[in-house]
Structure formats: structure tokens, C-alpha cells
C-alpha positions as a printed Julia matrix, in Angstrom:
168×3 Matrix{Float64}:
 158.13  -57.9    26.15
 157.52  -55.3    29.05
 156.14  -56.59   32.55
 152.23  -56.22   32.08
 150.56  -53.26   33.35
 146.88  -52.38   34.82
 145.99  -52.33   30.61
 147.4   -53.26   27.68
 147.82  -49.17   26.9
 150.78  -48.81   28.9
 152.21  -51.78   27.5
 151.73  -50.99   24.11
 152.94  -47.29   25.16
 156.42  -48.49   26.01
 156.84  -50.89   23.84
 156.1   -49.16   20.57
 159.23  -47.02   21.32
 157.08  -43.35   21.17
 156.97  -41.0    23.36
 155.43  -41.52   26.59
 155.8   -38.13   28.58
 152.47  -37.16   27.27
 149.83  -39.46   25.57
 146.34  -39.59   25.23
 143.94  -43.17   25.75
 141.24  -42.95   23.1
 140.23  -46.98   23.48
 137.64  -47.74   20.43
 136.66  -45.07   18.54
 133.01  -45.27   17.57
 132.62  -47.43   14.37
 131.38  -45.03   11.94
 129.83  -41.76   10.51
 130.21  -37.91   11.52
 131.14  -38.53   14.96
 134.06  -40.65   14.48
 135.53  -38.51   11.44
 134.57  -35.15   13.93
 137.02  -36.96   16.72
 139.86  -38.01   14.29
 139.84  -34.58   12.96
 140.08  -33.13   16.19
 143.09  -35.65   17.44
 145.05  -34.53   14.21
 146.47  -31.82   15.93
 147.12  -33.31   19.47
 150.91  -33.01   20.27
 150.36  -36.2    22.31
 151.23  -39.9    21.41
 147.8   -41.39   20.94
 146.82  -44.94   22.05
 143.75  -46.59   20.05
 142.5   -50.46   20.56
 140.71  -51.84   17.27
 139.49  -55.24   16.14
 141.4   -57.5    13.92
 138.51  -56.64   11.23
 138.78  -53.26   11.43
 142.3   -52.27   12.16
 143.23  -51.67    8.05
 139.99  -49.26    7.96
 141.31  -47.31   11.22
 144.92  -46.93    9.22
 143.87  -45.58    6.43
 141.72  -42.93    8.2
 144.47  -41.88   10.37
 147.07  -41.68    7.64
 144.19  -39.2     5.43
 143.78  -37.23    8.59
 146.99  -37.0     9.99
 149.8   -37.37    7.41
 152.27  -40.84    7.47
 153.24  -40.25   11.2
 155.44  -42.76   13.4
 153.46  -45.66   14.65
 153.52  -49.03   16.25
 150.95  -52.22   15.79
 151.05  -54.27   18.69
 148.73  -57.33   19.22
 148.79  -60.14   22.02
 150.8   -57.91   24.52
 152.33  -60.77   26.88
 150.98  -63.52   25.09
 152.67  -66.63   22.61
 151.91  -64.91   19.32
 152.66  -60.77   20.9
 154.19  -58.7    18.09
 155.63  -55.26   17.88
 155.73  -53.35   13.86
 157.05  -50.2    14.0
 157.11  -47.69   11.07
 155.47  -44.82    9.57
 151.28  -45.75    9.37
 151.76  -46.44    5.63
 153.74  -49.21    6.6
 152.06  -50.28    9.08
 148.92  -50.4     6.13
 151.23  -51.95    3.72
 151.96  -54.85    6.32
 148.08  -55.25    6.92
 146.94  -55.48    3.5
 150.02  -58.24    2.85
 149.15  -60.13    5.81
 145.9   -59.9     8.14
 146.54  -59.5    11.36
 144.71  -61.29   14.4
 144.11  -61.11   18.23
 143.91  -58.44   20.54
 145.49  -54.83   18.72
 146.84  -51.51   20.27
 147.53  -49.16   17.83
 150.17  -46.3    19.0
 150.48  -42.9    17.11
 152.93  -40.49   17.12
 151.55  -36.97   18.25
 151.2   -34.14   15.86
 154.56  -32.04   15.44
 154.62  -29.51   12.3
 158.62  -30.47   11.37
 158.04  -30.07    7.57
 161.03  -31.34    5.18
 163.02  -28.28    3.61
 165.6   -29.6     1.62
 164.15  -31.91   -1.51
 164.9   -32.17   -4.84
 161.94  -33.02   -7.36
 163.43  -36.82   -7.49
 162.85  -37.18   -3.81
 159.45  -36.2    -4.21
 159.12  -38.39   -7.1
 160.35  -41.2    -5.65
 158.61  -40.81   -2.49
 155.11  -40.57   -4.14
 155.81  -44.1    -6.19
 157.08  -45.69   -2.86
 153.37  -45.0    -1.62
 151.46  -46.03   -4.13
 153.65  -49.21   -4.49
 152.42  -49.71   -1.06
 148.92  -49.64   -2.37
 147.77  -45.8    -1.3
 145.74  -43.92   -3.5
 147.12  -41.46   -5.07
 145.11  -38.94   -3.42
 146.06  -40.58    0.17
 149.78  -40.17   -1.34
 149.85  -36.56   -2.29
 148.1   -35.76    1.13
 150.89  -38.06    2.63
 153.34  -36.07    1.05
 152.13  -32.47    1.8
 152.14  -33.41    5.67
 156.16  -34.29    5.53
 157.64  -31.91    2.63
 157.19  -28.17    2.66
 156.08  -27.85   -1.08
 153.66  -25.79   -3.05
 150.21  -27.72   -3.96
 150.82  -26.43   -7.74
 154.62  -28.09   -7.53
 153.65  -31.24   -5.68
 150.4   -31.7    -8.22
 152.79  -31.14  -11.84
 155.26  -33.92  -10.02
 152.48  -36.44   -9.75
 151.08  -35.56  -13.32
 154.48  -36.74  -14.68
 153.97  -40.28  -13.03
């Protein structure tokens, strides 16, 4: 673990292994309607590493939204920074879901997001793409959730990426 800060935000900062030249505290978003999608919307396109708290009950709800809204960016979970039970996952955030919906996850949560960079994938075949969309919905994304996933990493044509997933 790191030596504990003024917050658990800096903590979680360094330890999730992002980048921490520029980041943004958000702290609890507000638990639901048109303001909260309004502010996710507008922190899609942030280049900074974002830093979120959530609640144990509502931390696979948060996930979700953030992977529709910004694509499977890097992330880190952490929860009970400095305490018996602290633990660090680090992965993409559809990962990170796949973990939560295995095993619910307790205690005190930081949830760390990679900023937004537009670094699209060039060089695919149709089998990557193939193979890519069944390792999401293995991981219990919808399929709509997957494709989204998907257009946010590869640099493919709606039309192409839609006649893949018609063939699965």
C-alpha cells in the first residue's frame, strides 16, 4: 500500500497505476436521473484520469454507466485503502464489471478512470473483432454495451462492426 494521504483520492490515484499528472476529483456523483447522465456525458471526453467514490451497493450500476458512456477504458477498483481487507483490481472497466458481478464487493470504494484519449485500433482482422465481441458478452455485457465497447477501441465502420455481430 502507499503511505495515506489527506483522502483516500490520492491514494487510490497512485495506487491504481494511471496517470496522475492531471486528474480530476468527482467524489459521488448524484444517484440518479438527467443530471447524473448530463455529468457522465460531459466527463467522457476529459483527457484527465478521473477519481469517483461509490457505495458497495452501487458500484456495479456506476460501471456499467461509465463503460456505455465512455468505451472499456483502463481502470482500477480500490476499496479499504490502508486497511486489513485494502485491494487493488486493475483492468479495462469491463473487467472490473465482470469481477463485480462474480463477486460483490464491500467497504469503502475509489473508483479510478483512465482519461479520454481517441487512440483507435487500425490493424484488425474480422476474427479479432469477432472474438473480441464474444469475450464481452462472456463477461455478461449486453450486446449493445459490447458493440459500443467495441466502436470506442477499433476504427471500424458501424455497417462492418453490425454484419460481424449478426454472424454471432
Amino acid at each position: 500500500t502507499v503511505v495515506p494521504g489527506p483522502n483516500a483520492a490520492i491514494s487510490a490515484l497512485v495506487l491504481s497505476g494511471l496517470p496522475a499528472n492531471n486528474f480530476l476529483f468527482i467524489g459521488f456523483l448524484t444517484k440518479a436521473g438527467a443530471k447524473r447522465k448530463n455529468k457522465l456525458s460531459e466527463l467522457a471526453t476529459f483527457p484527465y484520469t478521473l477519481i469517483f467514490y461509490e457505495s458497495p451497493n452501487r458500484v456495479e450500476s456506476l460501471t456499467g454507466e461509465l463503460i456505455e458512456r465512455f468505451g472499456d477504458r483502463r481502470a482500477s477498483l480500490i476499496r479499504e485503502i490502508t486497511k486489513i481487507y485494502e485491494e487493488v483490481i486493475r483492468g479495462n472497466l469491463s473487467d472490473i464489471l465482470a469481477r463485480i458481478k462474480k463477486k460483490k464487493v464491500k467497504g469503502e470504494i475509489v473508483l479510478v478512470v483512465e482519461g479520454y484519449k481517441k487512440e483507435l485500433i487500425r490493424s484488425f482482422s474480422e476474427e479479432d473483432i469477432r472474438k473480441e465481441l464474444i469475450r464481452l458478452l462472456k463477461q455478461g455485457i449486453s450486446k449493445k454495451s459490447a458493440l459500443k465497447i467495441i466502436l470506442s477501441r477499433y476504427d471500424i465502420d458501424k455497417q462492418r462492426l453490425y454484419n460481424i455481430a449478426t454472424k454471432i
